[in-house]
C-alpha positions as CSV (number, residue, x, y, z in Angstrom):
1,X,12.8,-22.3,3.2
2,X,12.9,-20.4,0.2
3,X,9.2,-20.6,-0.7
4,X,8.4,-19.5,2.8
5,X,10.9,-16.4,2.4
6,X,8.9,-15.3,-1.0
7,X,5.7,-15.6,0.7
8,X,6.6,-13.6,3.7
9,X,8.3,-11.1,1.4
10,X,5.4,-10.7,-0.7
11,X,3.1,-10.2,2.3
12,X,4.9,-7.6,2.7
13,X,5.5,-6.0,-0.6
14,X,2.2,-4.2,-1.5
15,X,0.7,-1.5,-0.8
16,X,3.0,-0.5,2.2
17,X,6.1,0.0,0.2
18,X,4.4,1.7,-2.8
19,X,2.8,4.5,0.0
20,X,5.7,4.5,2.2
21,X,7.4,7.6,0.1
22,X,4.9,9.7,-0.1
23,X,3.8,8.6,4.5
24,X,7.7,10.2,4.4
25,X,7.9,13.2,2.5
26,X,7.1,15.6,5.4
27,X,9.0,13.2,8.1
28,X,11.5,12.8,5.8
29,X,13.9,10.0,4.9
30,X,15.7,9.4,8.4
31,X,12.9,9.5,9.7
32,X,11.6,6.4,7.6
33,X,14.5,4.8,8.5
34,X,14.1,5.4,12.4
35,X,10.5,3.8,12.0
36,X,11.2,1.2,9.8
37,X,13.9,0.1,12.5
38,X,11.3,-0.1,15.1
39,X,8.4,-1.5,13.3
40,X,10.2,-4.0,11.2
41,X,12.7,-5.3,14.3
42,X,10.0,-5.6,16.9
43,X,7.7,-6.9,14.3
44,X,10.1,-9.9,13.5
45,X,10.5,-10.9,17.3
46,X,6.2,-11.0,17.6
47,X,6.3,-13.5,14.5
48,X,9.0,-15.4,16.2
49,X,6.9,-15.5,19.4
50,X,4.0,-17.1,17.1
51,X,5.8,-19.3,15.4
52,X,7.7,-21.0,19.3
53,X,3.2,-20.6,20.6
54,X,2.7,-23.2,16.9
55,X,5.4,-25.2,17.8
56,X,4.3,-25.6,21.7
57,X,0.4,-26.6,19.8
58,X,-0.1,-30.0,18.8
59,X,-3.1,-29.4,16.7
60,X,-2.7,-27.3,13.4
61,X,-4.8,-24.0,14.2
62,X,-4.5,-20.8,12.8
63,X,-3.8,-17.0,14.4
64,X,-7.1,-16.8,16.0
65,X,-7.0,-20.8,17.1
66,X,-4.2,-20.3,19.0
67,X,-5.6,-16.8,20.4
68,X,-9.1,-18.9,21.5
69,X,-6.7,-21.9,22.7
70,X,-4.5,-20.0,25.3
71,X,-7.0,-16.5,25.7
72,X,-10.2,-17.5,25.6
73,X,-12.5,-16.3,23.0
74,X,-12.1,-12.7,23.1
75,X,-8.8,-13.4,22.2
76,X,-9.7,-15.6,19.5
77,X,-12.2,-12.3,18.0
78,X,-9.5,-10.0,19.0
79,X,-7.4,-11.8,16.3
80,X,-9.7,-12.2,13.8
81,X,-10.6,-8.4,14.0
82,X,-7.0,-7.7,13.5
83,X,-6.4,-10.0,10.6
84,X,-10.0,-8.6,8.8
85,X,-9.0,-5.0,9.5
86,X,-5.8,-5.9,7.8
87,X,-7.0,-7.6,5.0
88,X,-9.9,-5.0,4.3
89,X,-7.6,-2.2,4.3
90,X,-5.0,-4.0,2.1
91,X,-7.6,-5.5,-0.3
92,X,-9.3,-2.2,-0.8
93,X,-6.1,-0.3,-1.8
94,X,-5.4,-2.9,-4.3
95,X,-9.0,-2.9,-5.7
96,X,-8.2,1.0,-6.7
97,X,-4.9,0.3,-7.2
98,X,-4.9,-2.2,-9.5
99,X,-7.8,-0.6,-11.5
100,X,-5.8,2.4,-12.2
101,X,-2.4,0.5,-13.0
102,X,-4.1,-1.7,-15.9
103,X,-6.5,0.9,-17.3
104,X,-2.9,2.8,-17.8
105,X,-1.5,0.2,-19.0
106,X,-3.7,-1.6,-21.2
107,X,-6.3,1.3,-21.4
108,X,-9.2,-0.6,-19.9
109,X,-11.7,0.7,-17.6
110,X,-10.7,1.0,-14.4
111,X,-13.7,-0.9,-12.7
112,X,-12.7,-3.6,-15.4
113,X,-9.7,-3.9,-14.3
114,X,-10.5,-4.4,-10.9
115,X,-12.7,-6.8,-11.4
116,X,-9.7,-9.0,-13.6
117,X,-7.3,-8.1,-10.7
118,X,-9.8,-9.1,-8.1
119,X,-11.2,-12.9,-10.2
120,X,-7.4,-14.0,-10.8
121,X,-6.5,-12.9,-7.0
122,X,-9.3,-14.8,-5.6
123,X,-9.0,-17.8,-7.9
124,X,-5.1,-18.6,-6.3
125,X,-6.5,-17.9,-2.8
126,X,-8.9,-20.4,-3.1
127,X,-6.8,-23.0,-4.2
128,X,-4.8,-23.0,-1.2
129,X,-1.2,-22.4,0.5
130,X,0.3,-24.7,-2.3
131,X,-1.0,-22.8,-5.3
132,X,-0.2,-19.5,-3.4
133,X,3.8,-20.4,-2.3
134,X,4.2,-21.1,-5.6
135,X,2.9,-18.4,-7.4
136,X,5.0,-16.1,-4.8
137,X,7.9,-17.6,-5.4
138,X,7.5,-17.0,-8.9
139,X,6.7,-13.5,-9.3
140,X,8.8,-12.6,-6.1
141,X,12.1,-12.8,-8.8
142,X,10.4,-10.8,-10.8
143,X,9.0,-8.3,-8.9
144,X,12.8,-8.0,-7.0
145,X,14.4,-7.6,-10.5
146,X,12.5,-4.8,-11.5
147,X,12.7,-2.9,-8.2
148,X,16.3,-3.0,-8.4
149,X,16.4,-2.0,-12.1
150,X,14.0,1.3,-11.0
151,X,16.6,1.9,-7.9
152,X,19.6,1.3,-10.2
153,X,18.5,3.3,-13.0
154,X,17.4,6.3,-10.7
155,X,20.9,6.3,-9.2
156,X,22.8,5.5,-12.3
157,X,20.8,7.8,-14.7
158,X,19.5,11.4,-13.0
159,X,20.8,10.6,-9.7
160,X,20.2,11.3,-6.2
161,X,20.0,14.4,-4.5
162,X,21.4,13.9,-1.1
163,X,20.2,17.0,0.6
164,X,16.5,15.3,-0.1
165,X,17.2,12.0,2.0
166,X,19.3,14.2,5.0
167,X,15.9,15.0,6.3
168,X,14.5,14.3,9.9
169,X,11.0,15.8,11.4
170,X,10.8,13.5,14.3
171,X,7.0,14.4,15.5
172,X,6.4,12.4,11.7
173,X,8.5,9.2,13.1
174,X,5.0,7.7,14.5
175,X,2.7,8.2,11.7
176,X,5.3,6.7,9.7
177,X,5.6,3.9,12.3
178,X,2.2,2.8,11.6
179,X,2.3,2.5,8.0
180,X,5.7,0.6,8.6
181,X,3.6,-1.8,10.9
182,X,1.2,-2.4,8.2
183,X,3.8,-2.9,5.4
184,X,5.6,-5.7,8.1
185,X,2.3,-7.3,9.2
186,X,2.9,-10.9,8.3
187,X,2.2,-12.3,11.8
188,X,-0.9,-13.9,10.8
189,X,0.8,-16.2,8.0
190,X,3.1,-17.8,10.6
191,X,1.3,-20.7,11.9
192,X,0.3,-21.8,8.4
193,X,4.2,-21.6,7.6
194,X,5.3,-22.9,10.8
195,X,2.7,-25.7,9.9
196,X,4.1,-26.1,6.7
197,X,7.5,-26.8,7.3
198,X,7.3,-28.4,10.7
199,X,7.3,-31.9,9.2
200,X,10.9,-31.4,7.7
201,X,12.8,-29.7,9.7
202,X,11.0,-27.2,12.2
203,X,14.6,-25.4,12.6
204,X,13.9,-23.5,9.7
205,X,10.9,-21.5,10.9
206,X,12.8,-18.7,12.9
207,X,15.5,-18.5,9.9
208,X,12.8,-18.3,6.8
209,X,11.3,-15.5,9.2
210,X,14.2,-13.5,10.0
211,X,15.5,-13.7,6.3
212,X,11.9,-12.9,4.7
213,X,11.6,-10.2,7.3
214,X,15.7,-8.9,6.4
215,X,14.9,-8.9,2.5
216,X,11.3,-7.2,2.9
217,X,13.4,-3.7,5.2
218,X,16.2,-4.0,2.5
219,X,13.8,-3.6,-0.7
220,X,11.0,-1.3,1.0
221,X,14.2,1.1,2.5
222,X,15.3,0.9,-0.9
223,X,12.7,2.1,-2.6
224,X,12.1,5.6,-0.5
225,X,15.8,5.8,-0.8
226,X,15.4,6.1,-4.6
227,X,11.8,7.8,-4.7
228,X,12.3,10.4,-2.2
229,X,16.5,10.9,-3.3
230,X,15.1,11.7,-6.9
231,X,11.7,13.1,-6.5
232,X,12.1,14.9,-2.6
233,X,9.0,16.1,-1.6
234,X,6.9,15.4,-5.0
235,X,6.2,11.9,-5.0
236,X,2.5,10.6,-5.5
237,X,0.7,8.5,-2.7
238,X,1.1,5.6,-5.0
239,X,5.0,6.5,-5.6
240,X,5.1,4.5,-9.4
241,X,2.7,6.6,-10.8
242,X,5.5,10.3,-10.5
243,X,8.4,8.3,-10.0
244,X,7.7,6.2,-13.5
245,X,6.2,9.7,-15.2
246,X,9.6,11.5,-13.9
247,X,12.1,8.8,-15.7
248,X,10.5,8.3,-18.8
249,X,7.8,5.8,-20.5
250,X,10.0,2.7,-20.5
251,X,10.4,3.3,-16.5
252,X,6.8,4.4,-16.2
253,X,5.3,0.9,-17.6
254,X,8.1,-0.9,-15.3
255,X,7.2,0.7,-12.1
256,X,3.3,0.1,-12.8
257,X,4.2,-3.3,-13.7
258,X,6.4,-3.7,-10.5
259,X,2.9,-2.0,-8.9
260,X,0.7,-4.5,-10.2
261,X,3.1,-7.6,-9.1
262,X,3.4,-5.9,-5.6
263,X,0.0,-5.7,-5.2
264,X,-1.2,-8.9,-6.5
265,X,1.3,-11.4,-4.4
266,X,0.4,-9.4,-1.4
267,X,-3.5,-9.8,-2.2
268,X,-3.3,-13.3,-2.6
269,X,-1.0,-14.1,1.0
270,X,-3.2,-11.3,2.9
271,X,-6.9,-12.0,1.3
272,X,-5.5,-16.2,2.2
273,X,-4.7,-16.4,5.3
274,X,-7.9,-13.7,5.9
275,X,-10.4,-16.9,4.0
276,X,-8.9,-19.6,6.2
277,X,-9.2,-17.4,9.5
278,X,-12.8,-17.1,8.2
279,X,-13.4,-20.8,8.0
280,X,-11.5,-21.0,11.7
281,X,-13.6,-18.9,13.1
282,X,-16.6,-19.9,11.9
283,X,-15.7,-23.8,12.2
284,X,-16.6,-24.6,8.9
285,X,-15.0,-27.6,6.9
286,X,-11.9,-26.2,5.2
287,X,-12.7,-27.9,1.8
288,X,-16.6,-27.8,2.0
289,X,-18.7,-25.6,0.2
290,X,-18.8,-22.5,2.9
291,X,-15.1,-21.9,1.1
292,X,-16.8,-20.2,-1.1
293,X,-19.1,-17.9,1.2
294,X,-15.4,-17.4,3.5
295,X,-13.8,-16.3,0.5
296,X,-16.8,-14.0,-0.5
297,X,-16.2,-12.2,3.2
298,X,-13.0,-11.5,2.1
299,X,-13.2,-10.2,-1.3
300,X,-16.4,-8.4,-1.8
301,X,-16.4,-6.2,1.2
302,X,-13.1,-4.4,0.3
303,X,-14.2,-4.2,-3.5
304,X,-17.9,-2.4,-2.9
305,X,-15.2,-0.2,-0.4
306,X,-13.0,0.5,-3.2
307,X,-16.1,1.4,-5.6
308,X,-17.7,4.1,-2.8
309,X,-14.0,5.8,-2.9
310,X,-13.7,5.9,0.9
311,X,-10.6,7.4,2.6
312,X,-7.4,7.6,1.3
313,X,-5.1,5.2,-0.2
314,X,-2.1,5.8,2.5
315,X,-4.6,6.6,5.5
316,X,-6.4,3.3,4.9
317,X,-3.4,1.7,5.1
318,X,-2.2,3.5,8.0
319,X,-5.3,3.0,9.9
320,X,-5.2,-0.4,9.4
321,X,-1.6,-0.2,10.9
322,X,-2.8,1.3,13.7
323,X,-5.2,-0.6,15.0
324,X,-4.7,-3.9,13.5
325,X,-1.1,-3.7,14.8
326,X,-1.7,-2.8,18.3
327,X,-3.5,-6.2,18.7
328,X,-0.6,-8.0,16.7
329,X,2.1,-6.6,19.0
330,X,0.3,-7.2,21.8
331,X,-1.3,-10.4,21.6
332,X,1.6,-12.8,20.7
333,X,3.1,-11.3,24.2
334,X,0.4,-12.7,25.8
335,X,0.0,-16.0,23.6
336,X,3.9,-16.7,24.5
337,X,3.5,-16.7,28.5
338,X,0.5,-18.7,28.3
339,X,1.8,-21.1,25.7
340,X,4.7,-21.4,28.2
341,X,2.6,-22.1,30.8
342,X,-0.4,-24.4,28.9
343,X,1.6,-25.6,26.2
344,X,1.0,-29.4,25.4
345,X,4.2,-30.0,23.7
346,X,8.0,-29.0,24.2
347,X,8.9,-27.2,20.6
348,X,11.8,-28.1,19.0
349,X,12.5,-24.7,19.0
350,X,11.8,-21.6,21.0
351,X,12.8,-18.1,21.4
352,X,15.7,-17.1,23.5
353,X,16.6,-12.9,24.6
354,X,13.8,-12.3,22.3
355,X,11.6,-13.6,24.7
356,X,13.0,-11.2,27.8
357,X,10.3,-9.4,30.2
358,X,12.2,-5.9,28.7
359,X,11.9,-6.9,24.5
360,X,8.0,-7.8,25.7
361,X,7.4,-4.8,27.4
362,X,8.4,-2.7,24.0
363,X,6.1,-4.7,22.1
364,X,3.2,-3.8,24.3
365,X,4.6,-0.3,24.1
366,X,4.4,-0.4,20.5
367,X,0.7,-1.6,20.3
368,X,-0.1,1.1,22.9
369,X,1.2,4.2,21.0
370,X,0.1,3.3,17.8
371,X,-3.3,2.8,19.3
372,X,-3.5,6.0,20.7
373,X,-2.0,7.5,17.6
374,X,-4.6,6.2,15.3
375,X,-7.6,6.9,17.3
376,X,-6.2,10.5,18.1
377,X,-5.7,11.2,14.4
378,X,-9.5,9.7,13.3
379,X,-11.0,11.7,16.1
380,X,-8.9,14.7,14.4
381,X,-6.8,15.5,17.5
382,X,-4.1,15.5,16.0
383,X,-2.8,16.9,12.8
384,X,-2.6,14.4,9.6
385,X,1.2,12.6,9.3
386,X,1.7,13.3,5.5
């Protein structure tokens, strides 16, 4: 349980959390808080829904299997086209990221150390769910002791302003919702973890959820909390960089350092389960040598992305919020009812008021509005969210 718990949590902990101040600083902090609610609560109940559709599946199939097994194949490209937004937009904010972080740490060139980032993520992603649980698990204790050293020594050294977190602009609340969806968008790892601990005890799949899903809102609340209570409005869109400058060079390196960790045990979980839906979809043998070509989809589009500086690192991400999580609120609604229906196995476990006809309905609300959101903001509609 606990290894599933890292890896959900460091899904999550990437480059959502380190842009999540700086989506905020015009909607302010309660409005965050309102968003991160929504997102992260009806997020959790869509990953539960997954994890009863992998449970109802007798054959081991990932996201977009089990979209192509109960909806056809529109649902099966529909899902892949959600997990390869996601991915791209993650995996190109860490090729930029993670450039700038170790050429100011070590003082190497940026592109160089991209390019180290990119051939050490790529290398654990291609070795599998075993190599990758484990290398969560341990940089998850170390990542989580330095973001609570940062909070800590924010609170306990120049403080917090309080007047800068009692802020609330509600028109930002949906902008902000987006970004939230991307930080909690770790649907697509579920029926590899439901798969993975089905054969001891498959119990345990809706707790390591819900408890991966409970740490992930404590730490990325906790950080705005800090950032923003410090900083207010003058936080960078990668908030390490002016919260590390702003308390000193000892806190500078150990926010960048918490950067880099953030961003590499998300790349690794995202840019994974992105290669094996790759080899799903294409039906290639898992271990043969189109691995290598599934993990070149993944990696090198997102770099040569990266390299052409396209878009911005928080409206990448909240882009691929936006449109990647309208399809992962929406389709595990329609996965559960026909799983339900087509299923050819009772789980051992299954959702219960989760599942209602009302806690569905909000899901598909969700998808809906951040659709509409997203392509209202590209088509410049509507006025930008930070």
């Amino acid at each position: 349980m606990g290894q599933g718990v890292a890896l959900i949590f460091g899904t999550n902990i990437g480059a959502g959390i380190l842009s999540l101040p700086y989506a905020a600083r015009n909607g302010g902090f309660l409005a965050l808080i309102i968003a991160l609610l929504l997102a992260g609560t009806l997020t959790t109940i869509a990953m539960l829904y997954i994890a009863e559709v992998s449970l109802r599946t007798s054959k081991p199939l990932q996201l977009a299997g089990l979209a192509e097994r109960y909806l056809g194949g529109l649902g099966r490209w529909l899902v892949f086209a959600a997990v390869m937004i996601n991915a791209i937009g993650a995996l190109t904010a860490y090729a930029s990221g993670s450039g700038l972080i170790l050429h100011n740490l070590l003082g190497i060139p940026p592109l160089l150390g991209s390019v180290v980032f990119f051939a050490l993520g790529s290398f654990v992603m291609f070795k599998g769910l075993h190599a990758t649980g484990w290398v969560e698990a341990m940089i998850t204790a170390g990542m989580a002791t330095i973001i609570f050293v940062l909070c800590f020594w924010t609170i306990l050294g120049p403080g917090i302003n309080f007047e800068n977190l009692l802020v609330l602009h509600p028109f930002f609340i949906i902008p902000i919702v987006n970004l939230a969806i991307f930080t909690f968008m770790a649907q697509y790892i579920v029926p590899e973890l439901a798969r993975g601990l089905d054969h001891s005890n498959p119990s345990v799949v809706p707790k390591t959820i819900t408890a991966g899903m409970g740490v992930t809102g404590l730490v990325i609340s906790l950080v705005p909390f800090a950032a923003l209570g410090f900083l207010g409005k003058n936080v960078s869109e990668v908030v390490t960089v002016s919260w590390g400058e702003a308390l000193g060079p000892v806190a500078y390196y150990a926010a960048n350092i918490f950067a880099l960790l953030a961003m590499f045990t998300s790349f690794i979980a995202i840019g994974y389960t992105a290669m094996r839906n790759v080899i799903d979809i294409g039906r290639w043998d898992e271990h043969g040598p189109l691995r290598w070509l599934s993990l070149g989809v993944v990696v090198i589009p997102p770099f040569v992305i990266a390299l052409l500086n396209l878009g911005g690192f928080a409206d990448a991400l909240g882009y691929a919020g936006g449109f990647a999580g309208a399809i992962m609120t929406t389709v595990p609604v329609l996965l559960l009812r026909k799983a339900r229906a087509n299923g050819d196995q009772e789980p051992v476990w299954k959702v219960t008021w989760q599942g209602s006809r009302i806690i569905q309905g909000l899901l598909l609300l969700e998808g809906a509005i951040a659709l509409c959101y997203s392509l209202g903001s590209l088509l410049q509609l509507l006025p930008k969210g930070w």
